[in-house]
C-alpha positions as CSV (number, residue, x, y, z in Angstrom):
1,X,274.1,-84.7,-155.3
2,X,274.2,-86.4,-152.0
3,X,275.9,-90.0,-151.9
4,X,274.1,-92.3,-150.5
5,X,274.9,-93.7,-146.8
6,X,276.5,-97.3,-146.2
7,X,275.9,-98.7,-142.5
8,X,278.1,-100.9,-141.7
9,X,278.9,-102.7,-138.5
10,X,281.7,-101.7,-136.6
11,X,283.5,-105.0,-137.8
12,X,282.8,-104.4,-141.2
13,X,284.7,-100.8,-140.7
14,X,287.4,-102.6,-139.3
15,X,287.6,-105.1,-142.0
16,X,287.6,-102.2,-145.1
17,X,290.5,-100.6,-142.6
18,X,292.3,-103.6,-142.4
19,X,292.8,-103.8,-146.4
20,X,295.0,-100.8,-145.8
21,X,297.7,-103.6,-144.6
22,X,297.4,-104.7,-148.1
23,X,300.4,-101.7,-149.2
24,X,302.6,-104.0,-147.3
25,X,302.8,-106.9,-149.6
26,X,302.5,-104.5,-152.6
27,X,306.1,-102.6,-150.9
28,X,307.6,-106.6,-150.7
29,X,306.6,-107.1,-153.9
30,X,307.8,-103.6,-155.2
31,X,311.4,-105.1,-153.2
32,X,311.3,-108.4,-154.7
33,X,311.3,-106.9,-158.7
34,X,314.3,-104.2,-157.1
35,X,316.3,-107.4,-155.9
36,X,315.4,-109.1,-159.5
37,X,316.9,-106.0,-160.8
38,X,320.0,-105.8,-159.1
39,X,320.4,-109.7,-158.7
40,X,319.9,-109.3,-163.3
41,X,323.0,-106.4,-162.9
42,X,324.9,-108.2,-161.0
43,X,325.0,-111.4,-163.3
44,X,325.5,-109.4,-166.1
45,X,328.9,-107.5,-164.3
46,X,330.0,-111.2,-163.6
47,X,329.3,-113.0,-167.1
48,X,331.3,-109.8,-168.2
49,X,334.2,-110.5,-166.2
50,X,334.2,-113.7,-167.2
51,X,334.4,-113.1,-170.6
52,X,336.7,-110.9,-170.1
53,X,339.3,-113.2,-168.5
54,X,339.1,-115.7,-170.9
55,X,339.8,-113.1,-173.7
56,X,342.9,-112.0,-172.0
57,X,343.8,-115.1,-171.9
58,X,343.4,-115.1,-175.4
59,X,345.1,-111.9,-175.9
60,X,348.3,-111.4,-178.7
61,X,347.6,-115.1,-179.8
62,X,346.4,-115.0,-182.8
63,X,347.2,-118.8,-184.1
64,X,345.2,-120.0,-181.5
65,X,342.2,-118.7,-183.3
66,X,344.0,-119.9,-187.0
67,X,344.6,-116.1,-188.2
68,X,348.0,-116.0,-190.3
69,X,350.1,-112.9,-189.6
70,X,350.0,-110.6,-192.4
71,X,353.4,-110.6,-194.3
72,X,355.2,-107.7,-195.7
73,X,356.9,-107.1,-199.5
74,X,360.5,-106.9,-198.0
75,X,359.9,-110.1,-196.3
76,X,359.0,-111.7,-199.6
77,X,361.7,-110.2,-201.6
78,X,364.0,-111.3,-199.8
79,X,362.9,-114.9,-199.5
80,X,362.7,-115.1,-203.2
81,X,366.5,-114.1,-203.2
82,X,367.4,-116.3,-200.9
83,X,365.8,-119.3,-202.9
84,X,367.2,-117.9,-206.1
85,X,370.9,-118.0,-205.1
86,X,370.2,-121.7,-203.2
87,X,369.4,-122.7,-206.9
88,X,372.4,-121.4,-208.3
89,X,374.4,-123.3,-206.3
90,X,372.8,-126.2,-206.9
91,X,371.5,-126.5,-203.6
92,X,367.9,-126.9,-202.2
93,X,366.0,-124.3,-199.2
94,X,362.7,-125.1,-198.2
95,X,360.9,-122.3,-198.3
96,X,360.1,-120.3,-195.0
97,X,356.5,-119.9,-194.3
98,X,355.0,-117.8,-191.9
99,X,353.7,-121.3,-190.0
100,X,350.5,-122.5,-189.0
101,X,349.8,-124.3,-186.1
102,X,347.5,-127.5,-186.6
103,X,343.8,-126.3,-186.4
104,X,342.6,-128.9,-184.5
105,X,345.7,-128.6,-182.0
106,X,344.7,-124.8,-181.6
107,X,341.0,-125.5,-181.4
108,X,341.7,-127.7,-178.5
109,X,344.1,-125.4,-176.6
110,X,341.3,-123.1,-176.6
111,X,338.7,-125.2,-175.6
112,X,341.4,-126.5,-172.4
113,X,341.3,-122.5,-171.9
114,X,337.1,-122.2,-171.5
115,X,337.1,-125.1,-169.1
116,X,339.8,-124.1,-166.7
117,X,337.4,-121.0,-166.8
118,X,334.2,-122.4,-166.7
119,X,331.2,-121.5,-164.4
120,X,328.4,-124.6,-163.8
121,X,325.8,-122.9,-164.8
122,X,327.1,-120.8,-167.9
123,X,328.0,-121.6,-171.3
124,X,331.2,-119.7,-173.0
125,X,332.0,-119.9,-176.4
126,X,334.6,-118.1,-179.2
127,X,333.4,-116.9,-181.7
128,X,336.5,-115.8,-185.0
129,X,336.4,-113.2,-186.9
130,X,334.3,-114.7,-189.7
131,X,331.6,-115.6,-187.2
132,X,332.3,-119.5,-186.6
133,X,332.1,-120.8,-183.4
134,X,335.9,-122.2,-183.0
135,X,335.6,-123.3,-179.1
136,X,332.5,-124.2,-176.4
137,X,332.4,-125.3,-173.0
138,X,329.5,-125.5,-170.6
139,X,326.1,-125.7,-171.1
140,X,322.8,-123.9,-170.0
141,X,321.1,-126.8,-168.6
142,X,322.9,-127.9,-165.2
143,X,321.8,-130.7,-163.8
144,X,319.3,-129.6,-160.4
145,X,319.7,-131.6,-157.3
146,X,317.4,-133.2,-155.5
147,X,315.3,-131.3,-153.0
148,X,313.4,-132.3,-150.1
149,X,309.8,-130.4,-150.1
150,X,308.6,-129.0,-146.6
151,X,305.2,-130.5,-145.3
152,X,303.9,-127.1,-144.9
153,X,304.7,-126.3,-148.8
154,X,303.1,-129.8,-149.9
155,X,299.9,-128.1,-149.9
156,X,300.6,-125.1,-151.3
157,X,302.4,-126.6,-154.1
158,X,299.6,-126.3,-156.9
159,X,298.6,-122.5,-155.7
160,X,302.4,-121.4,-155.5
161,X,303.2,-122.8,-158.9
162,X,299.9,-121.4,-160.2
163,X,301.0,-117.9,-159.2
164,X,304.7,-118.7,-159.6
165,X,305.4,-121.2,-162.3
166,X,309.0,-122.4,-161.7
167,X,311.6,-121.6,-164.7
168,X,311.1,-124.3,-167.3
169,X,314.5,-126.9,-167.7
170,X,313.4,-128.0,-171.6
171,X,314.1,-125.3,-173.3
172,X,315.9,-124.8,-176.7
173,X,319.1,-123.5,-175.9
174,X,320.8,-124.1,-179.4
175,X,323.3,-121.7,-181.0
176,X,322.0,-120.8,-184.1
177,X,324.2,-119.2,-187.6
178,X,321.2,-116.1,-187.2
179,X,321.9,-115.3,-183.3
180,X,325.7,-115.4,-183.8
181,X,325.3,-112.7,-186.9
182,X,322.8,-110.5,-185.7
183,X,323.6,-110.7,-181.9
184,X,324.3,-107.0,-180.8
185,X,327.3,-107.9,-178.2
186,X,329.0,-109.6,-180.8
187,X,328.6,-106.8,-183.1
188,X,329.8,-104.4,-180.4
189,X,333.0,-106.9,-179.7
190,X,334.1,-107.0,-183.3
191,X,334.0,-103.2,-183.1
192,X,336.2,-103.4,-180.0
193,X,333.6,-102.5,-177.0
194,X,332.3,-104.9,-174.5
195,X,328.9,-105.3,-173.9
196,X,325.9,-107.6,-172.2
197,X,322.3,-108.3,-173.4
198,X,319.3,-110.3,-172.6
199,X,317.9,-112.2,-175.4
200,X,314.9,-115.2,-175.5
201,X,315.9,-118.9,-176.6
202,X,314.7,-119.3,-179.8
203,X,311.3,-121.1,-178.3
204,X,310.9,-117.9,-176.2
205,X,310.6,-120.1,-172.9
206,X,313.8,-118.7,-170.9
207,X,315.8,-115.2,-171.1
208,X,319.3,-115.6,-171.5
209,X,322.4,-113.2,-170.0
210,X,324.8,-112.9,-172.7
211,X,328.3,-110.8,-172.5
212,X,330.5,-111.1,-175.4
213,X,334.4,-109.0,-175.1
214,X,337.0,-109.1,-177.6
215,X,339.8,-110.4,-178.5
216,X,343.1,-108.4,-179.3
217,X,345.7,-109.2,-180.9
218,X,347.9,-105.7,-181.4
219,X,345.4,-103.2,-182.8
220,X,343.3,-105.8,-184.4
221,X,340.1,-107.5,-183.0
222,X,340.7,-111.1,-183.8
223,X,337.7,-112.7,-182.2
224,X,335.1,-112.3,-179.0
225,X,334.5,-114.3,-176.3
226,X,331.1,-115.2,-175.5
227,X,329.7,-116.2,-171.6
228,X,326.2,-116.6,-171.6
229,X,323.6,-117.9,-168.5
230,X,320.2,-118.0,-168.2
231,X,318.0,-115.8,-165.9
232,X,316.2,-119.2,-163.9
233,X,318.8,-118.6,-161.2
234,X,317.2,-114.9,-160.8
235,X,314.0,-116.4,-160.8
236,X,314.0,-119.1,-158.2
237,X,315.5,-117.0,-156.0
238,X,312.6,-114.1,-156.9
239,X,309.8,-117.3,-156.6
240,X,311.8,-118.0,-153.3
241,X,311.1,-114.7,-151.7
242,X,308.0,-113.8,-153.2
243,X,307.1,-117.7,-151.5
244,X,308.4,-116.1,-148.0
245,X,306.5,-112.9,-148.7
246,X,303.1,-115.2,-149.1
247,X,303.4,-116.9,-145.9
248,X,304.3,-114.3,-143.9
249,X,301.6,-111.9,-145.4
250,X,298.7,-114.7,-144.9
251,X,300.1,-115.3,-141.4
252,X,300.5,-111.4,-140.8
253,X,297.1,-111.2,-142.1
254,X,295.2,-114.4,-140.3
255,X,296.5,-112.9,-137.2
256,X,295.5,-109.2,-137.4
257,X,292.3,-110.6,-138.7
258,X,292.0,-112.8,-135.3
259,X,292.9,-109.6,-133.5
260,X,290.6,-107.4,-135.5
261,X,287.8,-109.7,-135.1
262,X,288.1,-110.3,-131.5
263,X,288.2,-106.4,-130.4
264,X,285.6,-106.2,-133.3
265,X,283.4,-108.6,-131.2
266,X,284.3,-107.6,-128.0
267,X,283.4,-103.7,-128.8
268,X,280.0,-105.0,-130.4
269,X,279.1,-106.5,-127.5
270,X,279.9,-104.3,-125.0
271,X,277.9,-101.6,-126.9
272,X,274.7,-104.2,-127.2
273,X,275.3,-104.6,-123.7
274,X,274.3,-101.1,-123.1
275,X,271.9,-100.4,-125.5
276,X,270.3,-103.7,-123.5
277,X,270.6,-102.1,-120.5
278,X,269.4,-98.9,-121.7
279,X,266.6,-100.5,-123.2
280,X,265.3,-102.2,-119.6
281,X,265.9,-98.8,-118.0
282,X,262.9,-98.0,-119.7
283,X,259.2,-99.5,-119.9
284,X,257.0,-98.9,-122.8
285,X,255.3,-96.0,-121.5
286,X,258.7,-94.1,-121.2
287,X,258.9,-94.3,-117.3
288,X,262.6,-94.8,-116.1
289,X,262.0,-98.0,-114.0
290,X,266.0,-99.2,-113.7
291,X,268.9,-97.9,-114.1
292,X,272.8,-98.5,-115.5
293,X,275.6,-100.0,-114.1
294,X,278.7,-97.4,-114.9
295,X,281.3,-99.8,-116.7
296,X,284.6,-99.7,-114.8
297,X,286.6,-99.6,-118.0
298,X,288.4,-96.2,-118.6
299,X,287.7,-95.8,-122.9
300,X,285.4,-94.1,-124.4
301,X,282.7,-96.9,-124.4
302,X,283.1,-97.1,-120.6
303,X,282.9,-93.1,-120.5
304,X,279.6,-93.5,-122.4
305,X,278.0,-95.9,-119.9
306,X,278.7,-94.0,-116.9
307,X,277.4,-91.1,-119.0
308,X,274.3,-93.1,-119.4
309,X,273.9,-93.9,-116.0
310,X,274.3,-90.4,-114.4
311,X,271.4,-89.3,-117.0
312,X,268.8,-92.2,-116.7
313,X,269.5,-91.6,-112.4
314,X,268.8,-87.8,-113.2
315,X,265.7,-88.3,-115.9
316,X,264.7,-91.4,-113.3
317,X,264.5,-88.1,-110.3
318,X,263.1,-85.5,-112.7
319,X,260.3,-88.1,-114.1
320,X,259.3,-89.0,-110.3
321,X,258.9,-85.4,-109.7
322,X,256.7,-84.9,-112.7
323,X,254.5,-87.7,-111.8
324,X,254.1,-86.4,-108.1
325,X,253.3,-82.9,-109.4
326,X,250.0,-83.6,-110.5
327,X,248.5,-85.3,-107.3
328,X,250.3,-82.4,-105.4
329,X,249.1,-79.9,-107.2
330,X,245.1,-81.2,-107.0
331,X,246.0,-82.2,-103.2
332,X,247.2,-78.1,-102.9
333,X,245.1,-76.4,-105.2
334,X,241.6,-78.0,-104.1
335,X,241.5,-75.7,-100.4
336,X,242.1,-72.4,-102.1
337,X,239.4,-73.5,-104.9
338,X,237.2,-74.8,-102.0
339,X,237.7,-71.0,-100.8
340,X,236.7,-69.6,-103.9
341,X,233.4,-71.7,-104.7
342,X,232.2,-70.7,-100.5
343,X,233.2,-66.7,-101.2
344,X,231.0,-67.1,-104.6
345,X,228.2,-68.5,-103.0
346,X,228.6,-66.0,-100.0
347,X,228.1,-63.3,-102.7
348,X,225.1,-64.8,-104.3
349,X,223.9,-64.7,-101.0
350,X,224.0,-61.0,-100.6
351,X,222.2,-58.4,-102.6
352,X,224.2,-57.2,-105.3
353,X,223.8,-55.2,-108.7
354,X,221.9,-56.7,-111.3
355,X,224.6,-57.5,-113.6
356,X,227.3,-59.1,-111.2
357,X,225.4,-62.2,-111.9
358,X,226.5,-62.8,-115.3
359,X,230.2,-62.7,-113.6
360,X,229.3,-65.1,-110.7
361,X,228.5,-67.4,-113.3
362,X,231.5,-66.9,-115.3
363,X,233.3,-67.5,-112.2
364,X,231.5,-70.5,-111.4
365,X,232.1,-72.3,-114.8
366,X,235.8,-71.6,-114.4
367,X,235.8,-72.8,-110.8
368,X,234.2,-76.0,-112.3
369,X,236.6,-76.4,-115.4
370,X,239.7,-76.2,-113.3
371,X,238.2,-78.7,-111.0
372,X,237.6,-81.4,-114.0
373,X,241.5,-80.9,-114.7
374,X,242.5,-81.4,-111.6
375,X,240.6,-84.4,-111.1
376,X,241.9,-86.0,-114.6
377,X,245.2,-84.4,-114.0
378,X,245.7,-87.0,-110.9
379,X,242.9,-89.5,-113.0
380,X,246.2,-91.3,-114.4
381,X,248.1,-91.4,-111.4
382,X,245.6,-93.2,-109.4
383,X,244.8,-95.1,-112.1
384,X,248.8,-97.0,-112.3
385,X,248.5,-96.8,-108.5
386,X,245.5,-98.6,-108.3
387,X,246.5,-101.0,-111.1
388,X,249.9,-102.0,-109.0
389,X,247.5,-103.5,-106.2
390,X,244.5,-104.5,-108.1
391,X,243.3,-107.9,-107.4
392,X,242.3,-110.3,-110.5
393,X,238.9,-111.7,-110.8
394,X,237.7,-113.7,-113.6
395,X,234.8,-112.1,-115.3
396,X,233.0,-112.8,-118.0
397,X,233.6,-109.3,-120.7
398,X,230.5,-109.5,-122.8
399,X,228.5,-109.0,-119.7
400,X,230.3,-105.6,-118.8
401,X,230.3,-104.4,-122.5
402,X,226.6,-105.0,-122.7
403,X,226.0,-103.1,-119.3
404,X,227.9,-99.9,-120.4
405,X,226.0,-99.6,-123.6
406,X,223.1,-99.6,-121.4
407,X,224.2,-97.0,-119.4
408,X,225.4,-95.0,-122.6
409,X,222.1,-95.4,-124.1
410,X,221.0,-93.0,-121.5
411,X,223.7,-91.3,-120.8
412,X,224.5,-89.9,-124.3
413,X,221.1,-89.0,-125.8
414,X,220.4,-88.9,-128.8
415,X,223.5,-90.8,-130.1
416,X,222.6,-93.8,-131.0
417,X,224.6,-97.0,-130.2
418,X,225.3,-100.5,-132.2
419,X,225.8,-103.3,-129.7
420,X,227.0,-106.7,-131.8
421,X,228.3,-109.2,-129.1
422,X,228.8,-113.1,-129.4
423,X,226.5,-115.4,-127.3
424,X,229.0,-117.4,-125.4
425,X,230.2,-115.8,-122.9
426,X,234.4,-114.7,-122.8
427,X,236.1,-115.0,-119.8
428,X,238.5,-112.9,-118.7
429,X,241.2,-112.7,-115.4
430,X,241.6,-109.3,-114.6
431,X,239.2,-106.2,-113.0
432,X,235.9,-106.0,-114.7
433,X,235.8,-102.4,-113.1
434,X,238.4,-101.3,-114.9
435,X,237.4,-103.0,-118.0
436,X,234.3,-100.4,-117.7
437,X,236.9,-97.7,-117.4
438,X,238.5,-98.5,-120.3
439,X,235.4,-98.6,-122.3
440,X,234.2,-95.2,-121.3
441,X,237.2,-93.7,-122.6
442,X,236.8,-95.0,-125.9
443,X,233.1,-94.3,-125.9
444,X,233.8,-90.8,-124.7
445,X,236.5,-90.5,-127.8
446,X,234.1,-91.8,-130.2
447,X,231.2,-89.1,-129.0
448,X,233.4,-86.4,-129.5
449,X,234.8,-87.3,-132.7
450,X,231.3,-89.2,-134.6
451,X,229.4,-87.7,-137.1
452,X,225.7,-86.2,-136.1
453,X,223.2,-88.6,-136.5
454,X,225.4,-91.6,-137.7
455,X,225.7,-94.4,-134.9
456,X,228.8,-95.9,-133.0
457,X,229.2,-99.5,-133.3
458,X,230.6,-101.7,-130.7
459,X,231.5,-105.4,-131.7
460,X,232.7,-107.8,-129.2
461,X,233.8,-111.2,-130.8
462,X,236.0,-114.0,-130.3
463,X,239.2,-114.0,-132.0
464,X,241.7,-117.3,-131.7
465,X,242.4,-117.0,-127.9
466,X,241.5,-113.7,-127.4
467,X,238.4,-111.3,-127.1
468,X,238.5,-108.7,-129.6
469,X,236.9,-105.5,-128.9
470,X,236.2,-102.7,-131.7
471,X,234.0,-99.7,-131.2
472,X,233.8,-97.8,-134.8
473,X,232.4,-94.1,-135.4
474,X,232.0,-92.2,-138.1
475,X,233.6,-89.1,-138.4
476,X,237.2,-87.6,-139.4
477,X,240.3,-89.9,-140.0
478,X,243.4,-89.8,-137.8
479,X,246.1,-88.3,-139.2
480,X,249.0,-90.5,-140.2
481,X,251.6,-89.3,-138.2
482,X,249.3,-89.9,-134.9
483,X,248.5,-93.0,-134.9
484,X,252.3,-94.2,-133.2
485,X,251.1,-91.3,-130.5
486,X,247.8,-91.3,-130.0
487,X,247.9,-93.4,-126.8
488,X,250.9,-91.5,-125.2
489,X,250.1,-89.2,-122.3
490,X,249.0,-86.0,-122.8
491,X,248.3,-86.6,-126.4
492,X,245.2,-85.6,-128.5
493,X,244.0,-84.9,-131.8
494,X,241.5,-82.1,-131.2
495,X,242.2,-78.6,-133.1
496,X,239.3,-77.2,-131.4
497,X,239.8,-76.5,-127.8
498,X,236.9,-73.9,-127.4
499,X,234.3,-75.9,-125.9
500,X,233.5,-76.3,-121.8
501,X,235.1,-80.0,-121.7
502,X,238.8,-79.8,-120.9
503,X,240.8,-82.4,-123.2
504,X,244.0,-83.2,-121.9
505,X,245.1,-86.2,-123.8
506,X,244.8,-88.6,-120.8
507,X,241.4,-90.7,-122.3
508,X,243.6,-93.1,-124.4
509,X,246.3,-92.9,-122.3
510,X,244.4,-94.7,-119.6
511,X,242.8,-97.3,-122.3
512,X,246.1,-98.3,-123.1
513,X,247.4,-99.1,-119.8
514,X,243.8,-101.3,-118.9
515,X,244.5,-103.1,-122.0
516,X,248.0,-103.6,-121.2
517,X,246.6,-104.8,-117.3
518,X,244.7,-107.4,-119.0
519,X,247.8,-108.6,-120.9
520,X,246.3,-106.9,-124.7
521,X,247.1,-104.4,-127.1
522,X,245.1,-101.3,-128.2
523,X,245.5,-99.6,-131.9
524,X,243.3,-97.9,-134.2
525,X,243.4,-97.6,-137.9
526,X,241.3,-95.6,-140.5
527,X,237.9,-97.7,-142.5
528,X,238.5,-98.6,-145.5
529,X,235.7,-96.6,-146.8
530,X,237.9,-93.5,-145.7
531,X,234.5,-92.1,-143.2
532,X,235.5,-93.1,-140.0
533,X,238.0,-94.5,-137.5
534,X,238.1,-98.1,-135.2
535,X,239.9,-98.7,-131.8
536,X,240.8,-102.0,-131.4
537,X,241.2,-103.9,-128.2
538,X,242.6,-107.8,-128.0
539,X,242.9,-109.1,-124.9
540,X,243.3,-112.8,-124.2
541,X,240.5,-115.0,-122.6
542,X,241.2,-117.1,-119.6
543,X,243.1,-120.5,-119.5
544,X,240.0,-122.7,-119.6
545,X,237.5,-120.4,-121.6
């Protein structure tokens, strides 16, 4: 199956080409989400490390976190002895304890720790063994200075937020019993490994960088340290280049576009140029009557015009010699035919046998056909040079229609002719001779072509400005794919070429270019009733008629 053709302008080409350039904001866009990436890696490698400073600072200090050394049986026994001999003597020990440090005093200590650590836009907290939150410092919501908005970005604020809403500020960013339990770094920190993980707040408006480590004392994990930040960092930065990515893509863009547009136009016009010029190289008849000027450029477009030139100045030599040939050949071939016709009639002068007669007559008839296209050979030619230096006369047309009927009345016997013209007369600038000319042709066309016995009509009425001339026969229709050629030179519709009358397609030829000396058109359709054929001639009627 064939797909069907687009045509498209040459700037309409250029326009579907120039969405190619779209790759290159897709290939800054594919760059933006790598730098998201490694900007997300990179915060997560530094939360890590520091979470795992503060836990080293927290290292082998276990009462900072309020977790009691285990004690041993030996220990015990022997402070039981020790109080049991005190008491024999009457005397009072108090008893040793392993010690505890005042919570609060710890609590605080390791809260000192987290600040002297603390990042502005993070939040780190330490988390014991049994999961309670003993220490905090920071918080996820830093204060944002104030920013002063460019005047080229004032407009664009409501399309750029649109595409790239900024990271909300109210978000929930409460520390909840459920996160602190089920959080996987946490998990992994109690079990001795560090670890990072991006998690929502619990209103799912923000993602959150968490990295927990733990905390060691001996071969025991004691507690983990937690450093958390958001991701809004990340994503200004992302909504910052993706912002510079815009502009310069719609700048990139506008100006390609300008550039695109311009050598669009100026390539569009250069090649109407030429068709314009080829066009007025060339009347309607198809005679070269101008030329091209060869562009100076060196592309192809310029190649093509000096092309165009070199073969309108070639077809403008060879069409000259064509429309010389016919009055040269009638000028040469008229002596030896003149030759011809006085040896024939020197033979019929002289006795000779009985048949050779029939041959001398043959030979006359040819002698006589090749005369009649001769004569309409140069018929044409004449006929544009007498048109170039004919001298306008205002006649009056219904007056020289009516007088060629006349004469066709009794020139055409038996056919029988219509005449329907208007009683006011319509006047006409141009040559009434060659009016008659033209009207001949068409009568002669009309003779050939009309049914026996069935009449041809002429009709000769006023139409707006103009006098419309129609002569009608009856007879065979033109064929469809004639009707654009019938009045070219050398053009003609007859299949049967056996009579005595040379045809050589020159009758409507010459109609056409009398119609087009009186500033009208010729053209000829089918009747409706599907029997016959009309020529129509509109000329217009003189300025004061």
């Amino acid at each position: 199956m064939r797909l069907p053709r687009l045509d498209l302008s040459l700037r309409s080409k250029l326009a579907l080409v120039s969405l190619a350039l779209l790759a290159l904001p897709w290939a800054g866009y594919r760059y933006v989400r790598e730098m998201e990436r490694f900007l997300l890696e990179a915060q997560q490698s530094a939360l890590l490390g520091t979470a795992r400073a503060i836990a080293t600072a927290l290292h082998e200090r276990p009462r900072l976190l309020g977790v009691r050394p285990d004690e041993s049986a030996l220990r015990r026994q022997a402070q039981e002895e020790l109080q049991r001999l005190a008491e024999a003597r009457g005397e009072t020990i108090a008893p040793e304890g392993p010690g505890e440090p005042d919570a609060e005093e710890s609590f605080d200590e390791v809260a000192a720790i987290l600040r002297g650590l603390d990042r502005a836009s993070s939040r780190i907290w330490v988390v014991d063994r049994r999961y309670r939150v003993i220490a905090l410092a920071g918080s996820l919501k830093p204060k944002r200075a104030e920013t002063t908005v460019p005047v080229w970005r004032g407009w664009m604020e409501a399309p750029l937020r649109w595409l790239m809403p900024p990271p909300p500020d109210d978000f929930d960013d409460t520390i909840d019993a459920d996160i602190i339990s089920t959080a996987q770094e946490i998990s992994a920190a109690f079990l001795g490994a560090e670890r990072t993980e991006v998690r929502q707040t619990p209103d799912g408006k923000v993602a959150i960088v968490s990295a927990a480590h733990p905390i060691w004392a001996g071969d025991e994990v004691i507690g983990a340290v937690v450093a958390e930040e958001t991701t809004n960092a990340i994503l200004v930065a992302r909504n910052a280049a993706l912002e510079r990515l815009l502009l310069i893509t719609l700048v990139v863009f506008a100006l390609i576009a300008l550039a695109l547009l311009g050598f669009a136009s100026r390539l569009s016009w250069r090649i109407r140029h030429l068709r314009d010029e080829a066009d007025s190289a060339i009347d309607a008849q198809g005679r070269i009557t101008g030329t091209i000027a060869g562009s100076t450029s060196g592309d192809e477009v310029g190649d093509l015009s000096r092309s165009f030139s070199r073969l309108l100045t070639r077809l403008g030599e060879h069409h000259g010699y064509l429309e010389g040939m016919a009055s040269r050949l009638s000028h040469e071939l008229r002596t030896p035919i003149a030759v011809v016709r006085s040896s024939l009639e020197n033979l019929r002068l002289t006795e000779l046998p009985q048949d050779a007669g029939v041959y001398l007559d043959r030979a006359n008839d040819g002698l006589t056909r090749l005369t009649t296209v001769l004569t309409r050979m140069s018929e044409a030619t004449r006929l544009e040079q007498s048109l170039s230096v004919a001298e306008r006369e205002r006649f009056d047309l219904a007056a020289v229609v009516a007088g060629c009927v006349e004469g066709y009345r009794q020139a055409f016997k038996p056919q029988v002719f219509d005449l329907r013209i208007e009683s006011q007369p319509l006047k006409l600038d141009g040559a009434p001779d060659l009016a008659a000319q033209m009207l001949d042709k068409l009568i002669a066309n009309a003779v050939d072509f009309a049914l026996p016995g069935s009449p041809i009509r002429v009709d000769l009425v006023r139409f707006d400005n103009a006098a419309q001339l129609i002569v009608t026969n009856r007879g065979p229709q033109l064929p469809a794919e004639m009707r654009d050629r019938l009045f070219q030179s050398m053009v003609s519709v007859r299949k049967d070429r056996s009579g005595t009358e040379p045809h050589l397609g020159l009758g409507l030829y010459v109609a056409r270019m009398v119609a087009e000396f009186h500033g009208g058109t010729i053209a000829a359709h089918n009747l409706s009733e599907g029997d016959g054929v009309a020529f129509v001639v509109t000329m217009p009627l003189a300025a004061d008629s």
